[in-house]
C-alpha positions in Angstrom: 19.2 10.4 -1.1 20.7 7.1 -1.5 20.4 4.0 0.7 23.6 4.1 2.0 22.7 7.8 3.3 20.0 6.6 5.3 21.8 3.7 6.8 24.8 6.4 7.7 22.3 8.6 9.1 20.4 5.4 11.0 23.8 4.6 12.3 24.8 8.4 13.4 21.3 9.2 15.4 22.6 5.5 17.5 25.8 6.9 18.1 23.9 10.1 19.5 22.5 8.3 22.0 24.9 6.2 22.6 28.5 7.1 22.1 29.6 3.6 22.7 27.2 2.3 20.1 30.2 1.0 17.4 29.8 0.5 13.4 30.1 -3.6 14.8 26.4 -3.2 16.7 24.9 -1.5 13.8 26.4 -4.3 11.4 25.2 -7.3 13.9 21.9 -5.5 14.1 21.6 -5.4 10.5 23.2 -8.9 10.0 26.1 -8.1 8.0 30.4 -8.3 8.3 31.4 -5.0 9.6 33.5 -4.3 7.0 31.1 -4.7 4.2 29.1 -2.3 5.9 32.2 0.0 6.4 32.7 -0.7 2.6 28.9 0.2 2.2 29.1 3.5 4.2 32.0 4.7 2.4 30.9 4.3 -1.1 33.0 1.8 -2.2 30.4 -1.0 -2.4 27.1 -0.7 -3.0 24.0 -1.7 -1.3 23.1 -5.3 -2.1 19.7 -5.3 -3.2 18.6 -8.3 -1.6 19.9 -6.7 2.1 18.2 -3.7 1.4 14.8 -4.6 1.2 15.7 -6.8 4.3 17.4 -3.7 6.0 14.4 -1.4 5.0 12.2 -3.7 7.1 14.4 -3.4 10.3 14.6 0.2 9.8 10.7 0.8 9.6 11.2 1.9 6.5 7.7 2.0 4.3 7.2 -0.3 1.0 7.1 2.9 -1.4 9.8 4.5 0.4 12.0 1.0 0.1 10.9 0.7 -3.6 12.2 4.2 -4.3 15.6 3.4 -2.6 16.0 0.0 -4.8 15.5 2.4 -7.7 18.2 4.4 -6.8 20.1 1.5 -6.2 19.4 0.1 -9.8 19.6 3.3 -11.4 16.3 3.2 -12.4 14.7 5.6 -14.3 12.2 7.8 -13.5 9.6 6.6 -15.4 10.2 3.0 -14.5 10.4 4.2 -10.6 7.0 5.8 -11.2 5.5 2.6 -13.4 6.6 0.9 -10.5 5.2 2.5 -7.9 1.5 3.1 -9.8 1.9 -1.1 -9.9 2.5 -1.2 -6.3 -0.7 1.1 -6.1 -2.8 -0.8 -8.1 -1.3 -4.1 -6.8 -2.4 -2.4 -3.0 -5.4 -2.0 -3.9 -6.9 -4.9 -6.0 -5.6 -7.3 -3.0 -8.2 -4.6 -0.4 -11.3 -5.5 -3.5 -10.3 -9.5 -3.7 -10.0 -10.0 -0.3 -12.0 -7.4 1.8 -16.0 -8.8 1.6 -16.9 -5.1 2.9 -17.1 -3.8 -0.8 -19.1 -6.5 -2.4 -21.4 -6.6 0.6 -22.6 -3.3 0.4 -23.6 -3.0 -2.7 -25.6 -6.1 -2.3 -27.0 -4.2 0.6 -28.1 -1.3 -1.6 -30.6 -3.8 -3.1 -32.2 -5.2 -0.2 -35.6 -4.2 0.0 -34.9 -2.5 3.5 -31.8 -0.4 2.9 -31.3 2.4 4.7 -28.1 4.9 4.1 -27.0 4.3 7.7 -23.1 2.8 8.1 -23.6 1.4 11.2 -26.5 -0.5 10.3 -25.0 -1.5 7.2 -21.5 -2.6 8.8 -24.1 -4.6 11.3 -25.6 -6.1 8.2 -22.8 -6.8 6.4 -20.6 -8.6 9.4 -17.8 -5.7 8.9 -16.1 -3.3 10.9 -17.2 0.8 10.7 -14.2 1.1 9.7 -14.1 -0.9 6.9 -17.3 -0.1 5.5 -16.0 3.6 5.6 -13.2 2.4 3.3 -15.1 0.3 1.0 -17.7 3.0 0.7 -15.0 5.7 -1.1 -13.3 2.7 -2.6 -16.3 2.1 -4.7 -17.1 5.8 -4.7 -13.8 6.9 -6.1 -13.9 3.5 -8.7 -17.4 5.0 -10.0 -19.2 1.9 -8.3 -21.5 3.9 -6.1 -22.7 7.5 -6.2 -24.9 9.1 -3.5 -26.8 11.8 -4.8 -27.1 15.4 -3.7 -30.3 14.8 -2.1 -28.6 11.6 0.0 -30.1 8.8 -2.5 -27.3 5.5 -2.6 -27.3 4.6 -6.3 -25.8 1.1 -7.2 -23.8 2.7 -10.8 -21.8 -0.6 -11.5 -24.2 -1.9 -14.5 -24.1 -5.5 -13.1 -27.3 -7.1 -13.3 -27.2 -9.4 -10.7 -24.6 -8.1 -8.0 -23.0 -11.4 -6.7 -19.7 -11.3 -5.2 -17.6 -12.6 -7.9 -19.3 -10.1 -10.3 -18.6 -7.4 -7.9 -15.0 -8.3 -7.9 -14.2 -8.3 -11.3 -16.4 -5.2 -11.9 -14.1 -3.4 -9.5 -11.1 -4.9 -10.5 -11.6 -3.7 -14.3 -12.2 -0.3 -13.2 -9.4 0.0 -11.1 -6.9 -1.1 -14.3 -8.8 1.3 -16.4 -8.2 4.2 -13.7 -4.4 3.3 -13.3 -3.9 3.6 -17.1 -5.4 6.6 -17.1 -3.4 8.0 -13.9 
C-alpha cells in the first residue's frame, strides 16, 4: 500500500462521518494546497517526502510503519527497507541502555551483599519504576547480561569486573551490535 492509499483512505473514513467533510479540510488539516493534494490522491504527483513523515505524525501513524511508507515512496529496496528498520531497532534500543539507569542499577544490585531476587525491593533500591526494572530485567536477559538459573539464582554473566555504570553501558551496548548483525 502506498502513502497516497492511506491518505485516500484517511480522507474517505472523514467523509463517512461527515459528508460535508471536503478534500479542502483534509488539505488544511494536513497543511497543504488542495490541489497538490488532489494531484497527490490521483497519482499524478507523488508524496513529498518531507510532508510525509510530517503527515504520518498527524495521522498517528507509527515510526516503523512511516519508515516503511518513505520506502515505498523512494522505491526502496527490500533489503535496504529491512537494513533500515533493524537500525531503527537497534537505534530504539541503545537510546533505552544509554539513557534508562534501571539496567545498570541492577546489576550493581546483584552485587550488594544483601541482594535479594525481589523486583519490588530492587526497583525501591534502585530509585526506578516496577515497570522499568521489568524491562531492564529481559533487556539484559535477552542481551546475555543476566541469567537466573533454574533453581531462581540471579547471576551477573557480563564479565565486567567492576560493574560501574559507564562499563555497564558499553557492555550492553556491544552486545546489542553483535546481536543485530547477527539478526
Amino acid at each position: 500500500m502506498k502513502f497516497r492509499d492511506c491518505l485516500q483512505d484517511e480522507f474517505d473514513r472523514r467523509r463517512r462521518v461527515n459528508r460535508r467533510y471536503s478534500l479542502r479540510a483534509f488539505a488544511d488539516y494536513l497543511s497543504i494546497d488542495h490541489s497538490t493534494l488532489s494531484q497527490i490522491l490521483r497519482g499524478r504527483r507523488p508524496v513529498p517526502p518531507d510532508a510525509l513523515r510530517r503527515w504520518a505524525v498527524k495521522l498517528g501513524i507509527g515510526a516503523e510503519q512511516t519508515e516503511i511508507y518513505c520506502a515505498g515512496e523512494s522505491q526502496e529496496d527490500a533489503a535496504s527497507l529491512a537494513q533500515r528498520l533493524q537500525r531503527m531497532r537497534w537505534l530504539g534500543e541503545a537510546q533505552v541502555l544509554v539513557t534508562r539507569p534501571a539496567h545498570w542499577r541492577l546489576l550493581q544490585l546483584l552485587h550488594a551483599p544483601d541482594w535479594r531476587p525481589d523486583m519490588r525491593w530492587a526497583a525501591e533500591r534502585a530509585g526506578v519504576a516496577l515497570d522499568e526494572l521489568n524491562d531492564a530485567l529481559s533487556r539484559l536477559l535477552r542481551l546475555g547480561m543476566l541469567r537466573v538459573d533454574a533453581d531462581g539464582t540471579w547471576r551477573d554473566v557480563s564479565g565486567i569486573d567492576e560493574p560501574t555504570e559507564q562499563a555497564i553501558k558499553e557492555n550492553a551496548l556491544a552486545r546489542l551490535r553483535r546481536a543485530t548483525k547477527a539478526a
